[in-house]
N, C-alpha and C positions, 0 to 999 in steps of 0.2 A: 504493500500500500504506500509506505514512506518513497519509496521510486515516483511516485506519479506524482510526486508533489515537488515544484522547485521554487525552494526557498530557503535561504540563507542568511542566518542571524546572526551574529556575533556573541561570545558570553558575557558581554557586558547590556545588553538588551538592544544592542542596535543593528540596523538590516543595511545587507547591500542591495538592495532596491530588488530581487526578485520578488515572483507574484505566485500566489495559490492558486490550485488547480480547485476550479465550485467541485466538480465532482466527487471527490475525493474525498471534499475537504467535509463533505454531510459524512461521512465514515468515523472522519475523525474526531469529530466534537459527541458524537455519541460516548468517545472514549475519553476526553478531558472530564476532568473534577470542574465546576461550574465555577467556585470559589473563586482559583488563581484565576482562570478564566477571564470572567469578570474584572479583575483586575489587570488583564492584562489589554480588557479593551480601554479599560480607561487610560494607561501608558500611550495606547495605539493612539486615541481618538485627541487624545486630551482633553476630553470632555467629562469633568468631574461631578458635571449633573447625574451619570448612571449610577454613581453611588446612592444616593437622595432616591433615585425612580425604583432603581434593585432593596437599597436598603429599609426601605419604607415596608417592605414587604417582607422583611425577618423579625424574629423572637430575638433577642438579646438576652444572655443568663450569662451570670455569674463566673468565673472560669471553676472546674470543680465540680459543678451540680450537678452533672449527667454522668459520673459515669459508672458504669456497671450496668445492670440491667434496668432499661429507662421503663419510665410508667406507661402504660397503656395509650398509645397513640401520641406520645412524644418522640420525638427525633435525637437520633444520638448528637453527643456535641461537636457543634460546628459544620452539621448537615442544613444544605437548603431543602426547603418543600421542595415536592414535584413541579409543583409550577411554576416555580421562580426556575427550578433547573431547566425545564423546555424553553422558557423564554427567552433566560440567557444564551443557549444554544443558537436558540434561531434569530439572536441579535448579533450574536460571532457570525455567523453563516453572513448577515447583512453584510455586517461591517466587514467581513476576513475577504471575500469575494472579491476578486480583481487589485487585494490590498498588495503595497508593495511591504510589508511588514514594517513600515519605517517609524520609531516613535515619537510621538510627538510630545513626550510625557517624559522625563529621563526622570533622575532619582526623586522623591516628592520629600519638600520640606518636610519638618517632624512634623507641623498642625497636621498636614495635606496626610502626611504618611500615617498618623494616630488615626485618622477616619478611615483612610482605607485596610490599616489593619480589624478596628471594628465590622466593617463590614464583610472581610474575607473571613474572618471566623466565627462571624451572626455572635458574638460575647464580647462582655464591656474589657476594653482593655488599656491600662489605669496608662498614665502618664511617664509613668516610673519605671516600664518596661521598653520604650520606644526606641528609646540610644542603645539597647543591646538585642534587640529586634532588627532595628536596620543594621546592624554588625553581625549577627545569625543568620541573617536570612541572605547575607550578601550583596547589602543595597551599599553599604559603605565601608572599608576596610579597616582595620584595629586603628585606633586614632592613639596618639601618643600625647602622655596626659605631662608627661616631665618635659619644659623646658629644652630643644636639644640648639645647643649651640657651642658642643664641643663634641671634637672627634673623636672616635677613639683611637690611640695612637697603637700603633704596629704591636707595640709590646705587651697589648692589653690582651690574651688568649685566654680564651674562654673554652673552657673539655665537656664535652655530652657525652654520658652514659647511655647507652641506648639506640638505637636505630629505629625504635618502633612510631605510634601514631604521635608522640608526646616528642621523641628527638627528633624526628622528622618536621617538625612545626617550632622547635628550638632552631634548629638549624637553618630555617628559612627567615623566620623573625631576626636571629643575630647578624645573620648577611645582610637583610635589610637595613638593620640599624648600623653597620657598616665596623661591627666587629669582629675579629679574627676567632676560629671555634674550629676543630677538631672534632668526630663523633668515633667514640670507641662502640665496637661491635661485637660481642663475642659469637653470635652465629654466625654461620654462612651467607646471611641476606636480609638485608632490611625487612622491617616486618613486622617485627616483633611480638605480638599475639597470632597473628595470620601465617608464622613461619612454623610458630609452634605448635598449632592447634591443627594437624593434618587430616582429622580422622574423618572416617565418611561421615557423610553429612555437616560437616562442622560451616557454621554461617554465623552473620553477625544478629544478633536477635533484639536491635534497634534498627528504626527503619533507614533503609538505607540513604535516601533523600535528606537526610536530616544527621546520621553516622560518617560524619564527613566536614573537611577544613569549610569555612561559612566563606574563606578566600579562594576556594578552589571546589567551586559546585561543579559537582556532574550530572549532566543532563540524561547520561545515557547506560546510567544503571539497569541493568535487565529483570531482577526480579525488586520487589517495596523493599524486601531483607535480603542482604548483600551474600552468597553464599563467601567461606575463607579467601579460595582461589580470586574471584573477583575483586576480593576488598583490598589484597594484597596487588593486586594487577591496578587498582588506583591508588595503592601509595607508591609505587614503583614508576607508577607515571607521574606525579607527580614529583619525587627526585628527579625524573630528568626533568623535566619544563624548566626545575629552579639550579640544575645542573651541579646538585650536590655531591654526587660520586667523588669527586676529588677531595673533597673532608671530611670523607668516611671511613673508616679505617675495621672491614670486617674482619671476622677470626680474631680477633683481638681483645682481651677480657680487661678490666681494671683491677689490679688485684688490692690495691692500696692505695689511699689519697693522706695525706700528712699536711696540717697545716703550720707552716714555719711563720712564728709569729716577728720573728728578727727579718724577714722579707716580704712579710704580708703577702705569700702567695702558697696556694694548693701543691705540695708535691706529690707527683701522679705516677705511681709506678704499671705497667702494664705487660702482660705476656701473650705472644699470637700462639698459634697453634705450631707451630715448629720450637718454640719455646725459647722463642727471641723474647728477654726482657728492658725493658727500654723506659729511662726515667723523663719527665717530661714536669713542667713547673706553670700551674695556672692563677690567672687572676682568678677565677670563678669557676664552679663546677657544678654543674646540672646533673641531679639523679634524673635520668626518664625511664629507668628500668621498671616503672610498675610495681604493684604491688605482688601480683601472682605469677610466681615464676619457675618454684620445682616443684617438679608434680610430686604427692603427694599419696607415695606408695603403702596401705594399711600392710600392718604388723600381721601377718596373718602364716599362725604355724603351716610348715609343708609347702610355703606355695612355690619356693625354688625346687619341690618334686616333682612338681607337674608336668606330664611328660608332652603336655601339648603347647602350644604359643599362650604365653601370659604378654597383653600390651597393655600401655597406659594410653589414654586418649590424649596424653600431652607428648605420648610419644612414641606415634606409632609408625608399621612400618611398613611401606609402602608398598612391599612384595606381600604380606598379607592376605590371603584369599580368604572371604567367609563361605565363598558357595558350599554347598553342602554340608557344612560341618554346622555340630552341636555348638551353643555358644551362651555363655553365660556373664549379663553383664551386670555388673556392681553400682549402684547409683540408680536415681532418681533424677539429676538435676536438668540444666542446660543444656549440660551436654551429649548426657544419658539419653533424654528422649530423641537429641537428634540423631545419635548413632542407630539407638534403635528403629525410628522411623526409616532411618538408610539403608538397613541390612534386613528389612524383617523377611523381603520377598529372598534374599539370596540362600539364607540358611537354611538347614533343616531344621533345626530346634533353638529354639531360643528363650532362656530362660534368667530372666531382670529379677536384679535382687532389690527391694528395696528394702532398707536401714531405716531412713525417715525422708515420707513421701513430701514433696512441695506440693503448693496452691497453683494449680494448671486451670489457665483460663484460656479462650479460645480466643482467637486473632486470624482473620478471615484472609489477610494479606501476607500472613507470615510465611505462604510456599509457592505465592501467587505472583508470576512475570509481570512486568510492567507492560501494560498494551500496545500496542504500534504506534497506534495514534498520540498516548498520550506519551511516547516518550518523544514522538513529532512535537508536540507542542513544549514542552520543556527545552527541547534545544533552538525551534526558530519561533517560537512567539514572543517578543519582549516582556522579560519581565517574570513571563509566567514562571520560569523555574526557584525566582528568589521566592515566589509567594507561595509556590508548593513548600518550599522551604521553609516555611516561616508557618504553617499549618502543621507541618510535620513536628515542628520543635513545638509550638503552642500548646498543641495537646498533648505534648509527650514530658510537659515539664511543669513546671510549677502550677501546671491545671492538677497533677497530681499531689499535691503539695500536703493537702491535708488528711491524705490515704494511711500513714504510717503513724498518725498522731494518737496521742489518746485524747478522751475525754472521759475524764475521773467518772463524772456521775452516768455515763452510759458502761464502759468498764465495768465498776460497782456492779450491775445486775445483767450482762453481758457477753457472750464471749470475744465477741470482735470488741474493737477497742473504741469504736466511734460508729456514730450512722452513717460515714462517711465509708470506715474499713467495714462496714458490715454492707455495704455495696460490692466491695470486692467480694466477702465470702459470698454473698449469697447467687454471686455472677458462678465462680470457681464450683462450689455446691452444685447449683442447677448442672453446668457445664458435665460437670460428673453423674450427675444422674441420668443425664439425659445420653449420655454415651453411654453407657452403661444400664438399660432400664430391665432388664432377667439375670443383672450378676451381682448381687448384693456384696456377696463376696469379694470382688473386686473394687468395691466402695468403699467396703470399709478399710481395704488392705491402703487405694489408694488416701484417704480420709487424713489430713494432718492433725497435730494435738497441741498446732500454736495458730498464734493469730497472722490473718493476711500481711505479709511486708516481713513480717519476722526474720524470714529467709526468703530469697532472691522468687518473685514469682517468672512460673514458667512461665511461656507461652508456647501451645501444641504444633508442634510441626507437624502430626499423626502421628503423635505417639499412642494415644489413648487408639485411634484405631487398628496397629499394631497388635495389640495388647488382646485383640477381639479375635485373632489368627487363631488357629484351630493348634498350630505348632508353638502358640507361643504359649507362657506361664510366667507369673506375678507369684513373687514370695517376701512376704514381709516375714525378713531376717536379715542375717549378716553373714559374713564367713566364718564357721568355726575353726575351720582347717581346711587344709587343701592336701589330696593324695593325688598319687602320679595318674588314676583315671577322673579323678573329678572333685567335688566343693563337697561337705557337710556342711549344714548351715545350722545356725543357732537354733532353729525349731526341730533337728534331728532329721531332716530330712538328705538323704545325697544324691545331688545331681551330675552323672558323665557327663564330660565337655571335652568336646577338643582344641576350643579356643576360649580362654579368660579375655575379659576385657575391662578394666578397671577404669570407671568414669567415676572417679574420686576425686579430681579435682586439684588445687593447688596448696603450700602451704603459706604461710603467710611470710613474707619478707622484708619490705619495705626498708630496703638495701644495708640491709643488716650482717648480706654475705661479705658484704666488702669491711676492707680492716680501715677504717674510718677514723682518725686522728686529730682530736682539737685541740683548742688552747688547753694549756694545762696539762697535758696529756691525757687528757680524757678520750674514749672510747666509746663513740656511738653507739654502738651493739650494747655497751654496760649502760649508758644511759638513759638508752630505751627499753633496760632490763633482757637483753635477748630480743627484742620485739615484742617481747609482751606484756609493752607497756609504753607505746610511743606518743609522743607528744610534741605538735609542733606548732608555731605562730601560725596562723589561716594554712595551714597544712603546708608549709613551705619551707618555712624557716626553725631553726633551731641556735640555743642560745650556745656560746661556747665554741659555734663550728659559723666563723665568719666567712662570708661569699659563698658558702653551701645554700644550695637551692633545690631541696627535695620536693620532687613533682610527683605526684598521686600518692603525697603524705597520707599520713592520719590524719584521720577526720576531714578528708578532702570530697570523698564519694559519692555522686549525687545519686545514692538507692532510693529515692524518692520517685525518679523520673528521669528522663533528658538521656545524655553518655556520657561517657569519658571525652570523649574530643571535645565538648565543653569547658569542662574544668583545665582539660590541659592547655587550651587557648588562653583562658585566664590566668591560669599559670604561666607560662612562657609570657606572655603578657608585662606582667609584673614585674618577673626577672628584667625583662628588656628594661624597666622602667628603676627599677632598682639601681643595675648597673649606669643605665643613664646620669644617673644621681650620684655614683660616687663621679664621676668623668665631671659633672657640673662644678661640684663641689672641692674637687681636686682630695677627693678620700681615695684613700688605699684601700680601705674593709670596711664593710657594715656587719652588724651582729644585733639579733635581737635581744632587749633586755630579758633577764632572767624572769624579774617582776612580772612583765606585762607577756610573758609565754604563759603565765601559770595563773595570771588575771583571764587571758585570753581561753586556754583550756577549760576552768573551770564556768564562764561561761556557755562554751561546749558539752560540759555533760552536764550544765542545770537543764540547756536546750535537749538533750538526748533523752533526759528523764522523764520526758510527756512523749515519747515515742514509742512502738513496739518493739524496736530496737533493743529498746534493755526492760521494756515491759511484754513480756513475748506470750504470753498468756499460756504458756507452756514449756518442757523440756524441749531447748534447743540447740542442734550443734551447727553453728554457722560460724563463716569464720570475718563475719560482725562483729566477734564479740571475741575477748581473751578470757581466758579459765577462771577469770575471776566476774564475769560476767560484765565491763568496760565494754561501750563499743568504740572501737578504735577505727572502723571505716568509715561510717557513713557520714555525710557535712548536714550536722540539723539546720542548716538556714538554705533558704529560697534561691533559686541559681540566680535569682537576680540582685538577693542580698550580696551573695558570693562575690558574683561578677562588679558589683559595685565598689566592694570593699577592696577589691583586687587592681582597681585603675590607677595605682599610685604608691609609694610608700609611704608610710606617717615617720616622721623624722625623731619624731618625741617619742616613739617606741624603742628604737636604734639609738647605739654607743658606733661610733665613728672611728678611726684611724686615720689620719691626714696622711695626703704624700710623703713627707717629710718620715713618715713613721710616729708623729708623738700623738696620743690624746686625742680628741678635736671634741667640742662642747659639741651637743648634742642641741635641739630646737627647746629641747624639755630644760 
């Protein structure tokens, strides 16, 4: 269909004057969202009156109110009526016909841009969200909140950790600001979740229109959720565009960073894989290694007996065949249903252990390709692909905001934690009944014994339909042992297997492998207790360990909503704005106060304390939460508190070091 259409638009919303095919073009708009749509004729026409004529004819709600299962002839959120949707179609059809796609509308002031965001998501959307909307969605690029009127000079090198979604977005942001940076790699290839995560079916499970740089949108995503292979094939294209290969240095680990306080700089020790070791000396140093990073092998007697293939889903291996064979897999989560939805048709047997089942709700678009058409309109219609973008994030972020909260006096007489999380159970609930309505059995096995958010909710790839195979089996247990033909499990049952597969998941890290050296000689790993007990300034910073800038900290996580490539834009973000700051000010180091880390934390876990997070309404093993039951991952405030807080550094928090080396007064 995209053949019979010539037309060509630029990603920044502008046309080089080709024209649409009418024919065609009635194919296509059956398959656009009406939303961006409409938004993108008002770009096209410049005619700001269709907002007023279209929006006159929506519901406006609250962000929040709709979701889970909506009341009886309400519309889920952010949906137009059927007749607003026909209309606006056959007002594209008018307007697109014979259209040179040319805009007449380019980026819309914030007023101009507040309206039309209202109206592309039929919900009131406050003022306070607007400057990181049009930075999300791509309408304007990270703005620089510090002063820049000093260079960085040659000598100022800057080392990234990481090659993944978080170094890859350091790496491009430190170019920009026009400072010298290094990326150490210790895999074979950039990537870094998508390098590791090989196993069938492994995808990203945010939607992919919105799981991506908000400076480097893609129009031309194939399925809503990015399977590994693809998401990895657009970070890879995207180092080349910004031509970073030549400061990347893969096979290459960090094994030691040492902060020499007599030169105010990082000493970086590193080893490649031939076991060249090479010392290197930084102004600044970027954790982007994540937080989950060695899989996370259970203790399980026997299992090096087993005389068949035992893999981990972090690390699997690629000559691996399932056809035919029995195959037993460990986990419930993520990543569990996806493998098992990948493999059900190939095995013979296949038998899923669950431990402790999550809250699986259904997601219509989670295996579903992107349409012809509308990935036509995403790449040459102006405009439209920043407003799919910006729908994509809307709803997927602090619309969820008060899903994981409590409220004490629903609690009190309740098992979900609010009216709010008792949306999500009774969505999850239904969902399972209804897949399920002759296996009680399998209700209750799959049935969790904590509250929605507690631990990561699925979303079904077909896992639940899996599970309806005549070869397949659901056992709520564990592993007791493992003998050279197969599993006993904790309920006494044993099952032959010729293939294990352990979808267990990660251990917790938060770059605690590396031998981490601060003022004083203090030792990162000891200060964060091993890791289980990490604490840092807005997830970033730490006191003691000057110019470290740990990216997907504690308490960085937005388990509320939204992704990762959020937070880590906000992050790199700040760095850039930080280092800016000492270059102004002619410092050598910044460090957070000791004070105001441990002011700042404890506002952290007063915020985590109205959450289900640490109020789980049940026995929980997530790794949210450290053994003493702290949640250490997830960020209690609003991604737009976050992002706010994160546009700058506060001076009166930070102790200084001037060039010179001595002291420097601080603003406090």
């Amino acid at each position: 269909m995209t053949e019979t259409i010539s037309a060509g638009v630029q990603s920044d919303g502008t046309s080089d004057g080709a024209r649409v095919d009418p024919d065609a073009l009635r194919e296509i708009l059956t398959e656009c969202d009406p939303a961006p749509l409409l938004m993108s004729l008002v770009h096209l026409t410049g005619d700001t009156a269709l907002l007023d004529e279209f929006g006159a004819r929506l519901e406006y709600s609250r962000p929040g109110t709709h979701y889970g299962t909506p009341t009886p002839g309400a519309l889920p959120a952010g949906q137009y009526p059927q007749d607003v949707v026909d209309d606006v179609r056959a007002r594209a059809l008018e307007i697109l016909t014979g259209s040179d796609l040319v805009a007449q509308l380019e980026v819309p002031a914030p007023d101009l841009f507040s309206a039309m965001a209202r109206v592309a998501t039929s919900q009131e959307v406050d003022e306070e969200f607007i400057p990181l909307l049009r930075e999300q969605a791509g309408f304007v690029t990270d703005e620089r909140y510090v002063p820049v009127t000093a260079t960085p000079p040659t000598d100022f090198e800057v080392i990234v950790v990481g090659a993944g979604i978080t170094g890859i977005n350091a790496a491009i942001k430190l170019g920009q600001a026009g400072f010298s940076y290094t990326v150490f790699e210790s895999r074979d290839e950039i990537g870094g979740t998508w390098t590791r995560n090989t196993y069938p079916g492994a995808a990203v499970d945010t939607p992919s229109h919105y799981y991506s740089y908000s400076f480097e949108l893609n129009p031309n995503w194939s399925r809503y959720y990015p399977t590994g292979p693809e998401y990895q094939q657009y970070l890879l294209d995207v180092v080349a565009k910004h031509e970073l290969r030549e400061h990347i240095r893969l096979k290459t680990s960090v094994q030691s960073m040492t902060w020499s306080e007599e030169d105010q700089v990082w000493e970086v020790v590193t080893r490649d894989r031939a076991g060249a070791v090479e010392h290197h000396r930084a102004k600044a140093v970027i954790s982007a290694l994540g937080m989950l990073n060695s899989a996370n092998i259970p203790d399980v007697p026997g299992l090096d007996t087993f005389d068949g293939r035992v893999v981990h889903t972090a690390e699997w291996d690629a000559d691996l065949d399932v056809t035919g064979k029995r195959v037993i897999v460990l986990g419930t989560g993520c990543t569990s249903v996806q493998v098992v939805a990948s493999i059900v048709d190939k095995v013979s047997a296949l038998d899923v252990i669950v431990r402790t089942p999550h809250w699986i709700v259904p997601e219509r678009t989670v295996v579903h390709d992107v349409p012809a058409g509308q990935r036509w309109a995403l790449e040459h219609l102006p405009f439209y692909n920043q407003w799919f973008r910006l729908r994509s994030y809307w709803f997927a972020s602090d619309n969820l905001y008060r899903l994981p909260r409590v409220d004490p006096e629903w609690a009190a007489s309740h098992f979900s934690a609010s009216a709010e999380n008792d949306m999500v159970l009774k969505n999850a609930q239904k969902y399972l009944r209804d897949s399920f309505p002759d296996r009680p059995d399998l209700i209750e096995k799959l049935t969790p014994d904590f509250r929605p958010y507690a631990k990561r909710i699925v979303k079904d790839p077909g896992f639940y339909a899996a599970l309806k195979r005549d070869h397949v089996s659901l056992h709520r247990a564990s592993f007791e042992r493992v003998t050279p033909e197969g599993v006993h499990t904790t309920t006494g049952e044993f099952i032959p297997a010729d293939v294990i597969i352990l979808a267990t998941g990660f251990t917790l890290d938060f770059t605690t492998k590396i031998d981490i050296v601060g003022r004083n000689g203090e030792k990162l790993a000891d200060v964060w207790k091993g890791g289980e007990d990490p604490r840092a300034y807005k997830g970033v910073q730490v006191s003691g360990f000057p110019n470290l800038f740990v990216t997907s900290g504690p308490n960085s996580a937005p388990n509320h909503g939204a992704g990762h490539n959020i937070t880590s834009e906000e992050q790199v973000h700040y760095v850039v704005e930080c280092l800016q700051y000492l270059l102004e000010h002619d410092y050598a180091s910044m460090d957070v106060r000791q004070e105001v880390l441990e002011e700042y934390n404890a506002e952290v876990d007063k915020a985590l304390d109205e959450t289900v997070w640490v109020h789980t309404g049940g026995p929980v093993n997530s790794y949210y939460r450290n053994s003493s039951g702290r949640a250490i991952v997830p960020c209690p405030w609003r991604l737009v508190d976050y992002w706010t807080m994160m546009r700058e550094p506060d001076a009166e928090d930070m102790t200084f070091v001037s060039g010179t080396g001595a002291p420097a007064e601080s603003a406090r």
